[in-house]
N, C-alpha and C positions, 0 to 999 in steps of 0.2 A: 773502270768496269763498264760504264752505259758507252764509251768510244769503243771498246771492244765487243758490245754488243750491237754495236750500228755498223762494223766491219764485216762480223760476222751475217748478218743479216744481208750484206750486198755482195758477199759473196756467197749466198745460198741462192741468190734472186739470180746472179749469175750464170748460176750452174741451171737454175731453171731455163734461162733465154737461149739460150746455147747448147743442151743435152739437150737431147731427142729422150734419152734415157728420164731422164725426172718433167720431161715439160709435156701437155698433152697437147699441143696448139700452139700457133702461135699468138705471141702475148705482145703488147706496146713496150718498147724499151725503159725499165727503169733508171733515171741518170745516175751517175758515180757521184759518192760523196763529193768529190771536188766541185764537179759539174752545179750539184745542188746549193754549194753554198757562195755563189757565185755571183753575188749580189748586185741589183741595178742600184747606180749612184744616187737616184733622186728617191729611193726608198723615204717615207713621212709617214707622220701619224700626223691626225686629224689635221692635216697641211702644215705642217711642220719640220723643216727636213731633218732628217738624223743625218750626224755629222760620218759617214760611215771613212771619209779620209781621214779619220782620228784611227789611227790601227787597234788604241786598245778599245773604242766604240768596235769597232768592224770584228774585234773578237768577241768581243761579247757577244752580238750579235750572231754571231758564227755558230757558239759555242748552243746557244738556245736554241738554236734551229735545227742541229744536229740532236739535241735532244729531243725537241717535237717528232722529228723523221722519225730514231728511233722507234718511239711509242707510237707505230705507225697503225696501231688499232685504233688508237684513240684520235689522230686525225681523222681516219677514214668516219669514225661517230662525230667530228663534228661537221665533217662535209655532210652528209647524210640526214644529221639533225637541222641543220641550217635554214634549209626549206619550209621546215614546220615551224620555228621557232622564230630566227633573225625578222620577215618581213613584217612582224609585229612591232618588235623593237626598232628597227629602224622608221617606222611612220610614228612613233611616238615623239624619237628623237630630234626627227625632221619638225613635228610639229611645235615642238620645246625651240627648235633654231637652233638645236646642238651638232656638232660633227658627226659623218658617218661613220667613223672610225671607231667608237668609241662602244659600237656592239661587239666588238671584239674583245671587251672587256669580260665580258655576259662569258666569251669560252673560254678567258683564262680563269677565269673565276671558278665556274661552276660546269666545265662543259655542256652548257645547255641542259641540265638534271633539275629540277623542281627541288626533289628532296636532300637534295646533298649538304652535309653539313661537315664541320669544320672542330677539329677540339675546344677553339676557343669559343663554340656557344654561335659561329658566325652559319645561314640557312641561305636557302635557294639560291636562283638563277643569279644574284649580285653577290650575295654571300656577302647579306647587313648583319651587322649585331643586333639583340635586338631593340638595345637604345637605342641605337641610330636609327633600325627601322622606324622605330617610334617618333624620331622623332622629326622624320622626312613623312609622316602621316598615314603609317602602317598601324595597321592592326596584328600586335600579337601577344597573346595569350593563350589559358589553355584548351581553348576550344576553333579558334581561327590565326592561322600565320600567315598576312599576307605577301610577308619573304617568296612564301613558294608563287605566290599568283604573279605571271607572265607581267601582265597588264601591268598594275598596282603597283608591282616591285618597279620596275621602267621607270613609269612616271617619277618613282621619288628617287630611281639613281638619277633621272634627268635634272630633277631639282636639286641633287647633291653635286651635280658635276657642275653647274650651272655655280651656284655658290664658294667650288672649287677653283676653279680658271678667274674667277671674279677677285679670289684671296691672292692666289700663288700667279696669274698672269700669263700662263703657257698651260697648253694639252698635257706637256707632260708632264708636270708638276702636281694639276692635278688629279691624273692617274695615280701619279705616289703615294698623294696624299690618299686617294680612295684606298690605296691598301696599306700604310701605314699609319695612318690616321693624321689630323690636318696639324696638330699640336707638336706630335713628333717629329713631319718635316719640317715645321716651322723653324724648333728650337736646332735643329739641325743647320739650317739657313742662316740664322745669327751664327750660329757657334764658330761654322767654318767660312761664314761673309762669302759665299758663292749662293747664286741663287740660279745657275745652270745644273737641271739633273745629271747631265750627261759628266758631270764633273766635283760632282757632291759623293763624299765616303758616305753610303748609307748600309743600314742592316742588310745582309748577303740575299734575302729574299725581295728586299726591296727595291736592291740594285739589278735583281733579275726580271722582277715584274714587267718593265714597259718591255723587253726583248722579248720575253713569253707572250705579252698582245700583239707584238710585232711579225711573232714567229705565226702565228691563229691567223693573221691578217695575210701572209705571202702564200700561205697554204688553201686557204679561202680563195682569194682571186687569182691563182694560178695554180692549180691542183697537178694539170699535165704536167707541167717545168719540175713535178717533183716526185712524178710516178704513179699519179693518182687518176686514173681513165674511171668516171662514173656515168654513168650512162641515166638519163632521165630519170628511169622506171627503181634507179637502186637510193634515189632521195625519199626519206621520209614523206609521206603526202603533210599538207599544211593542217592544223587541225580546225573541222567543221563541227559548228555547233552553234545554236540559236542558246538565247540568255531568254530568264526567267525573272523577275522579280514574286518572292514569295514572303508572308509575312506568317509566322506563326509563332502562337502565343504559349508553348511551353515547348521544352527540349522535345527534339523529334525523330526516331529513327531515321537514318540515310536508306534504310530498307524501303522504308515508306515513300519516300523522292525517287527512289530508284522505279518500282514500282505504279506509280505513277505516270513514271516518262516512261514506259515501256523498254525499261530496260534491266540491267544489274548493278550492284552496289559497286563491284569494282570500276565500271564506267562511269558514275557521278562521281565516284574518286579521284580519277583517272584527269576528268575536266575541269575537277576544282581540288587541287593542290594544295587549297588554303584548307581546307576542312579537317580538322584535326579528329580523328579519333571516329564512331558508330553513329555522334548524333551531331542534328541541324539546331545549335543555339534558338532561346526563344527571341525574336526579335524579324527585323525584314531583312532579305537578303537577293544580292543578285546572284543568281544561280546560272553557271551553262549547263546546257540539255543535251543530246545526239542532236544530229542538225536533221534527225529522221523524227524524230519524236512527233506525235500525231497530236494534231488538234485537240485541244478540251484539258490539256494535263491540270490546272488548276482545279477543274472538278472534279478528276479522279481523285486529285489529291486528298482533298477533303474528302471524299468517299473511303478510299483509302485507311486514312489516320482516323477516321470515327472506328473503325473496324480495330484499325490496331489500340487504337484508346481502349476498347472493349475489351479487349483480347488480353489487353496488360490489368484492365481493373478485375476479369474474373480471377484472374491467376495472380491475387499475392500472399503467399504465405507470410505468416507473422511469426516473427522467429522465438524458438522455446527455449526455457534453461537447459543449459548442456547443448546445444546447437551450435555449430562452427563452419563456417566456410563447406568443409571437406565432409561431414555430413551431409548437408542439405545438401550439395549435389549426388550425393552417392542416394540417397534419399530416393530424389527425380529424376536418376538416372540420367543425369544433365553432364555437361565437362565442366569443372568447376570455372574455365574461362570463361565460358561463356556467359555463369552468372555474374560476373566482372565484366563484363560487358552490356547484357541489360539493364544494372545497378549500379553501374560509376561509380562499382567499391576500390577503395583503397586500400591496398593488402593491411596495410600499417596501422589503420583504425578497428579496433575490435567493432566484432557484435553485440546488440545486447537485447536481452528478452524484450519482445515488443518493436522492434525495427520489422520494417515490409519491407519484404522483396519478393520481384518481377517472377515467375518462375515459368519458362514457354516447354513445354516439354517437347522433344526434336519431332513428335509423328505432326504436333501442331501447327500451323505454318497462317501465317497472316491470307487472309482470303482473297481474290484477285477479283479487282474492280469488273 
């Protein structure tokens, strides 16, 4: 089905180059499947050559790169993401003394998405568990996941690959290992006494892995050779923003940090990935900002959050016998979400006569510094 969806697809591109009928201009020629999968011999990862004169290597290879084309949206988002994303990772890497090769992992992983996750529990741009992230020096819990932070996540796939290539002795070993985990290929290595991936029976996901960072890698650095004409202005811009270090001593609206930096909640969001959930944990924190944000934000802040502390200590009602969720909001004409959102209630935990809760009525709104 996905070969007859990749046929079909080159013969609509077809009939666009060539009908005047369906094409409004002319377009740069996209090459024929044959064309595309047409591979230079000295193709490597992280300097390593793939053996592509092994025929069933060169199928495989064939077979994942025909599959990437296909999904030709979703290379066009990782060219496009690339710009914003990649030159962070790679100065991490570089400064780790790890291969460049090896940000290509980052697209097959997670195509450059912060939030993406995985049924097995696996989040961001590496797409760790959240053992593993834990315990390559992440933070995650229910209030910060630093899986999704750019930075943070980097660093400790840099320190996991690093520990990888140190176990198993080749790049592509341990790429395997980063996606089938190090035990597995291990017992895989005794069991069938080969210690070349290129020639190890492994899970059908695992055997396609390095071909899928291989396929992210030929489409990256030659986009033309495979119908991909981007032109400057259609790359993602890089993301700008100045860091904050902030300390505060109880849970805190993101309204409040938003507000603050002169801006909105969906953009503190937006530059910090790790932040889980409406509020800023009590504790110190490195924060990015808009790279516009104006001078003084630390004493708005505090300006700010005195206001909002006010705002929440006049407004808490003290809950009555017979009161429930669905009450008190119809009560204060509030959305019942949203008092689950000012009270990090738990649907699953009852009320009970005498519990405070936050209640902002919608005309209300925190005061501007």
């Amino acid at each position: 089905m996905a070969l007859y969806r990749i046929v079909l697809f080159y013969v609509l591109t077809s009939l666009l180059l060539i009908n005047p009928v369906f094409a409004s201009g002319p377009e740069p020629p996209v090459p024929t499947l044959v064309e595309s999968i047409r591979l230079d011999a000295k193709l490597s990862f992280c300097g390593e050559p793939v053996p592509l004169a092994d025929g069933e290597v060169r199928e495989r290879m064939e077979k994942e790169l025909l599959l990437s084309l296909w999904d030709r949206d979703q290379a066009i988002l990782w060219l496009k993401r690339s710009r914003r994303y990649l030159p962070s990772i790679e100065k991490i890497l570089s400064e780790a003394g790890l291969p460049d090769d090896l940000k290509y992992i980052a697209l097959a992983e997670s195509a450059l998405r912060p939030h993406v996750g995985s049924p097995k529990g696996a989040v961001g741009f590496w797409q760790f568990l959240p053992a593993t992230g834990r315990r390559y020096g992440l933070t995650v819990d229910d209030q910060v996941d630093e899986r999704r932070n750019l930075s943070a996540s980097t660093r400790a796939a840099a320190r996991y690959f690093t520990e990888l290539h140190e176990k198993f002795g080749s790049w592509s070993l341990a790429a395997t290992a980063f996606n089938m985990g190090e035990e597995g290929l291990q017992a895989e290595i005794l069991a069938q006494q080969v210690d070349d991936f290129y020639r190890l029976y492994l899970p059908l996901e695992s055997q396609r892995y390095l071909f899928r960072i291989l396929s992210a890698k030929l489409i990256l650095t030659q986009p033309e050779k495979f119908g991909f004409y981007l032109r400057d202005e259609d790359y993602y811009p890089p993301l700008r923003f100045t860091t904050v270090q902030l300390t505060t001593f109880e849970e805190t609206s993101l309204t409040v940090v938003a507000k603050a930096a002169k801006t909105d909640f969906k953009r503190i969001k937006d530059l910090n990935p790790e932040l889980r959930g409406h509020y800023l944990a009590a504790g110190t924190h490195t924060l990015a900002l808009p790279a516009d944000t104006p001078p003084g934000f630390l004493a708005r802040f505090e300006n700010v959050h005195q206001q909002w502390r006010q705002q929440r200590n006049e407004r808490i009602y003290v809950v009555q016998t017979g009161d429930n969720l669905s009450t008190i909001a119809e009560k204060f004409n509030v959305p019942l979400a949203a008092l689950l959102i000012w009270n990090r209630i738990d649907m699953n935990k009852p009320l009970y006569p005498g519990d405070r809760l936050v209640i902002l009525p919608a005309e209300e709104k925190t005061a501007e510094p």
